[in-house]
C-alpha positions in Angstrom: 72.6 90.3 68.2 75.3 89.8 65.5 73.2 91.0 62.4 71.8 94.1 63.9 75.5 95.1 65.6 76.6 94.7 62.1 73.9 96.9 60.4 74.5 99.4 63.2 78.7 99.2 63.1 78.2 99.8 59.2 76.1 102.4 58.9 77.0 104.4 62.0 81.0 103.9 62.1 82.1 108.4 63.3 84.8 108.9 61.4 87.1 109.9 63.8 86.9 105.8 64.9 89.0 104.9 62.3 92.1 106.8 63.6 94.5 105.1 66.1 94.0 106.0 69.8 97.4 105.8 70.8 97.7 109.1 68.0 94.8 111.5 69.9 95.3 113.2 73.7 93.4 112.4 76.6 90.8 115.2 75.7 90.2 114.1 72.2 89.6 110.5 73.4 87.0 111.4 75.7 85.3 113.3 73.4 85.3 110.8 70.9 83.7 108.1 73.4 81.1 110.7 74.4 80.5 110.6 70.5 80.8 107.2 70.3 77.5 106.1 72.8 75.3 109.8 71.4 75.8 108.1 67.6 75.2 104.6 69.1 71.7 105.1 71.0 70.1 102.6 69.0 72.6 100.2 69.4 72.8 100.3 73.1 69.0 100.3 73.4 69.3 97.1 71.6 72.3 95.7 73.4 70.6 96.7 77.2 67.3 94.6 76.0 69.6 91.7 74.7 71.3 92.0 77.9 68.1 91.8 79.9 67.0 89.3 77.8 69.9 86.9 78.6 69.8 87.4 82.2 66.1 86.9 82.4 65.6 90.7 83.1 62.5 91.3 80.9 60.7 88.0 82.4 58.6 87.8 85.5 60.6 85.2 86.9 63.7 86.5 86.1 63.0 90.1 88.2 61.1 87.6 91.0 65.0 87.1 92.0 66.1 91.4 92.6 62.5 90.7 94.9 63.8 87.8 96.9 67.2 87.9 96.7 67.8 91.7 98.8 64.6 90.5 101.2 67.2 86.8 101.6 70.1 88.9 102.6 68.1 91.4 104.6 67.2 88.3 106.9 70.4 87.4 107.4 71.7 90.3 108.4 69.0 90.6 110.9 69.0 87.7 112.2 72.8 88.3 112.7 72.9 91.6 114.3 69.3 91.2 116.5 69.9 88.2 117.4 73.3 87.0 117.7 75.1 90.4 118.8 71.4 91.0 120.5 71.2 94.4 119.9 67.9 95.8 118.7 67.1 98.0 116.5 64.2 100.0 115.8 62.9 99.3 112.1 66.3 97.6 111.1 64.9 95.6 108.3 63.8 99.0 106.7 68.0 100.2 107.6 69.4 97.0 106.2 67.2 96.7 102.8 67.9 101.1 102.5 71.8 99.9 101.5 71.5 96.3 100.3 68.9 97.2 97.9 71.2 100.1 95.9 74.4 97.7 96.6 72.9 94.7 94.6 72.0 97.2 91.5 75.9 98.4 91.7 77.9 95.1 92.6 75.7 93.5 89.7 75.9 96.0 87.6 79.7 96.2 87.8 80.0 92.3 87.5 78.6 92.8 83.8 80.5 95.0 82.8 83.5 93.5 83.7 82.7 90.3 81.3 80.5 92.7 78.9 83.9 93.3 76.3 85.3 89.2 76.8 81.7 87.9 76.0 81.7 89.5 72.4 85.0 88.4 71.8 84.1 86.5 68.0 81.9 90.0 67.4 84.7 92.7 68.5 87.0 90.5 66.1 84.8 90.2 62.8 82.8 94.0 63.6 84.2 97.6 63.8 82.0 99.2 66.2 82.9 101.4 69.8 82.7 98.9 72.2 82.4 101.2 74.6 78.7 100.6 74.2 79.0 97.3 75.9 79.8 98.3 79.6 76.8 101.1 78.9 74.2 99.0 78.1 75.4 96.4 80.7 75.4 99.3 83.7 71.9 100.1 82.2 70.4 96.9 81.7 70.4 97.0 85.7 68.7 99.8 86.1 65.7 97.7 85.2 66.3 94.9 88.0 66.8 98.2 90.8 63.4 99.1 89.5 62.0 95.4 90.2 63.9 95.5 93.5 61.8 99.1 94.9 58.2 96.7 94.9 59.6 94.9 98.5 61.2 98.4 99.7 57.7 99.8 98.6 56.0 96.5 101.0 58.7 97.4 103.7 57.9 101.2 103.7 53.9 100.1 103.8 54.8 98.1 107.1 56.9 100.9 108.7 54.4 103.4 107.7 55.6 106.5 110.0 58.8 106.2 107.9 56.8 107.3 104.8 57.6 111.2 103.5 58.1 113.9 101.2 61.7 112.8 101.3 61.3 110.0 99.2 61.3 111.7 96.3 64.9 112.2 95.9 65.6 108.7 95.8 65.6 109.4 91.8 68.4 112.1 92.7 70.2 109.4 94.5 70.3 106.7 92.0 71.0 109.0 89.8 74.2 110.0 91.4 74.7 106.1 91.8 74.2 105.6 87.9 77.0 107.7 86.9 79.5 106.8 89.4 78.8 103.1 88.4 79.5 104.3 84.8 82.8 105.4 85.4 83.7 102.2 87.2 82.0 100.2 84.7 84.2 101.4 82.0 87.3 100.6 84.2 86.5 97.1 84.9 85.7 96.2 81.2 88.8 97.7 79.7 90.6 96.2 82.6 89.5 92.3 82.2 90.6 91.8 78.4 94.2 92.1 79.7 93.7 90.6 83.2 91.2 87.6 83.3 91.6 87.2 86.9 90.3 90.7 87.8 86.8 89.1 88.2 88.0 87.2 90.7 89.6 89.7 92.4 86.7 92.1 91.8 84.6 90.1 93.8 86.4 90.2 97.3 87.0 93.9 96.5 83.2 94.1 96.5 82.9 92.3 99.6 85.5 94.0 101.4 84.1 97.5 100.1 80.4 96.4 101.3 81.6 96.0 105.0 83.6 99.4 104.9 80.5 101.0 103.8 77.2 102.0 106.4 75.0 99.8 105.0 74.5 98.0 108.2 75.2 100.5 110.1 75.0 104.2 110.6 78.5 106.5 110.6 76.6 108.8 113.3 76.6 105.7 115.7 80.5 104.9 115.0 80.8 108.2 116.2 78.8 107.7 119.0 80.4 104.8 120.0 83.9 106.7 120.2 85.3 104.7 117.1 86.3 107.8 114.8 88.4 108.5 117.9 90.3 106.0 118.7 91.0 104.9 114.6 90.5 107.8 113.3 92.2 106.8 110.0 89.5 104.4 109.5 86.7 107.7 109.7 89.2 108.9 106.9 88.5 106.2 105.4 84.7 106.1 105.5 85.0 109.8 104.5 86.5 109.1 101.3 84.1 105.9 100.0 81.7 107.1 98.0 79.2 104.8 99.2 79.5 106.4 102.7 77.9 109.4 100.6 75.0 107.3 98.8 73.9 105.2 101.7 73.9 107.7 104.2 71.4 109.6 101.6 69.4 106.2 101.1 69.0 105.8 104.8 68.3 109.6 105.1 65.3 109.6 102.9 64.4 106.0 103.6 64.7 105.5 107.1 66.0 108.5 109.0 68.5 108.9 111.4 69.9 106.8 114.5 72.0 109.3 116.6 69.3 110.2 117.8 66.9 108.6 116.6 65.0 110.3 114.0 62.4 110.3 110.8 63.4 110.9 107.2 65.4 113.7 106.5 66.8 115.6 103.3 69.9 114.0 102.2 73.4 115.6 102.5 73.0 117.4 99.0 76.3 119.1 99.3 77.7 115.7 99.1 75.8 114.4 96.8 76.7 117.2 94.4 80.4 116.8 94.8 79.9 112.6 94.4 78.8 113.4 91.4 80.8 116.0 89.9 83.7 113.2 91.3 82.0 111.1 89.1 82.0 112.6 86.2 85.6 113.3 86.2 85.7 108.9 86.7 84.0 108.9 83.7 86.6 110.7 82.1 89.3 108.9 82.9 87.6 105.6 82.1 86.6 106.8 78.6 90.5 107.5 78.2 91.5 104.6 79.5 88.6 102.1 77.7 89.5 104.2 74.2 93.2 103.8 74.8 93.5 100.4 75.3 90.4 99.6 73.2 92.6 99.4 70.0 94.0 96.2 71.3 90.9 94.4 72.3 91.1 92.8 69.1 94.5 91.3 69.5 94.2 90.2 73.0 90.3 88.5 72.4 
């Protein structure tokens, strides 16, 4: 990785990379990190296959996991709710895999980025280069791994065949949605773990606590029903505002259908879609400020 960074740092270096970031606005920094990754493709191309390389991405055995791992947790779950709380379901497995399959690409995607600016410590010190490539091609890197992980929601879907539909083809609008939120976080976490080493720590019971406070297994239609919203009805507020509310409700939608009542595939919420992703783009933002701002003093810190 080290000779072709340095080819690529050398040769492709914008000019506006030389100047301090604590001596440009907020505006000027993003614009420059927008810069940065448009002059850098090649780079993060090479990076994102180095990065699936390591993580055994680009093998068969190393995608064989993002095939058994989501079906693993999908069995627990079920044996959990069907079983122990006895309440059944029709088609859970299809509900369960709708969420856990799209929470695996983020929660692993997030978890390289976080290390994605520490693990090239000895190259961020000898190299000048953005590194805000690094959380980019770690985010995408996963992409390929989501794609592994559609083959056993593909063998689900053949199984609960009256769940098949037209609807399935926004699932590409969804993810998409999901990418570029996952950006903006991405950029966060790896700016944010040169100065705090523990955050991977902490990020990991955040993503826990996040993935039970998010419908994946179960539906915000049958909280409702249930008379939950009303009697905590700061925890609907709550619901409201995750943004994974928004994206598994729209996996379910086009996946499974609905619960209250029950229902086939649907059109997801596009309204909500639309205004996750214009949220997201404004994340982006403020990541690219903050990673450019603070990206001075990787260096130092590494």
């Amino acid at each position: 990785m080290i000779p072709y960074a340095a080819m690529s740092a050398t040769t492709e270096v914008p000019g506006a990379f030389r100047h301090a970031a604590g001596e440009q606005g907020p505006i000027s920094l993003v614009r420059e990190g927008i810069t940065d990754i448009r002059s850098r493709q090649r780079l993060v191309r090479y990076l994102t296959t180095a990065d699936m390389h390591k993580r055994g991405a680009d093998t068969l055995l190393g995608n064989i996991w993002w095939v058994l791992d989501p079906l693993l947790q999908m069995l627990v779950y079920l044996i959990f709710v069907t079983i122990i709380t006895n309440q059944q379901v029709p088609g859970y497995p299809l509900f369960i895999f709708a969420a856990i399959l799209p929470w695996k690409w983020f929660t692993a995607s997030v978890g390289d980025a976080a290390t994605s600016v520490v693990s090239q410590g000895n190259l961020i010190k000898q190299i000048a280069f953005p590194k805000l490539v690094l959380p980019v091609s770690a985010v995408t890197s996963g992409v390929v791994g989501f794609a592994f992980g559609l083959i056993p929601l593909l063998g689900l879907m053949v199984f609960f065949q009256d769940r098949i539909s037209p609807y399935l083809l926004f699932l590409p609008v969804i993810a998409a949605v999901q990418f570029v939120f996952t950006i903006g976080i991405a950029f966060l976490v790896a700016a944010g773990n040169v100065f705090f080493r523990d955050l991977g720590n902490v990020l990991r019971h955040v993503l826990r606590l996040w993935w039970f406070l998010s419908p994946g297994l179960y539906s915000l239609s049958k909280l409702d029903s249930l008379g939950i919203f009303q009697a905590h009805p700061a925890l609907k507020t709550i619901l409201m505002l995750n943004p994974f509310a928004v994206l598994f409700e729209a996996y379910h939608a086009v996946i499974y259908g609905t619960t209250n009542p029950p229902g086939p595939p649907t059109m997801p919420n596009l309204l909500s879609l639309g205004i996750l992703f214009v949220v997201s783009l404004f994340l982006i933002a403020f990541g690219t400020y903050v990673f450019k701002r603070l990206e001075p003093n990787f260096a130092k810190v590494l």
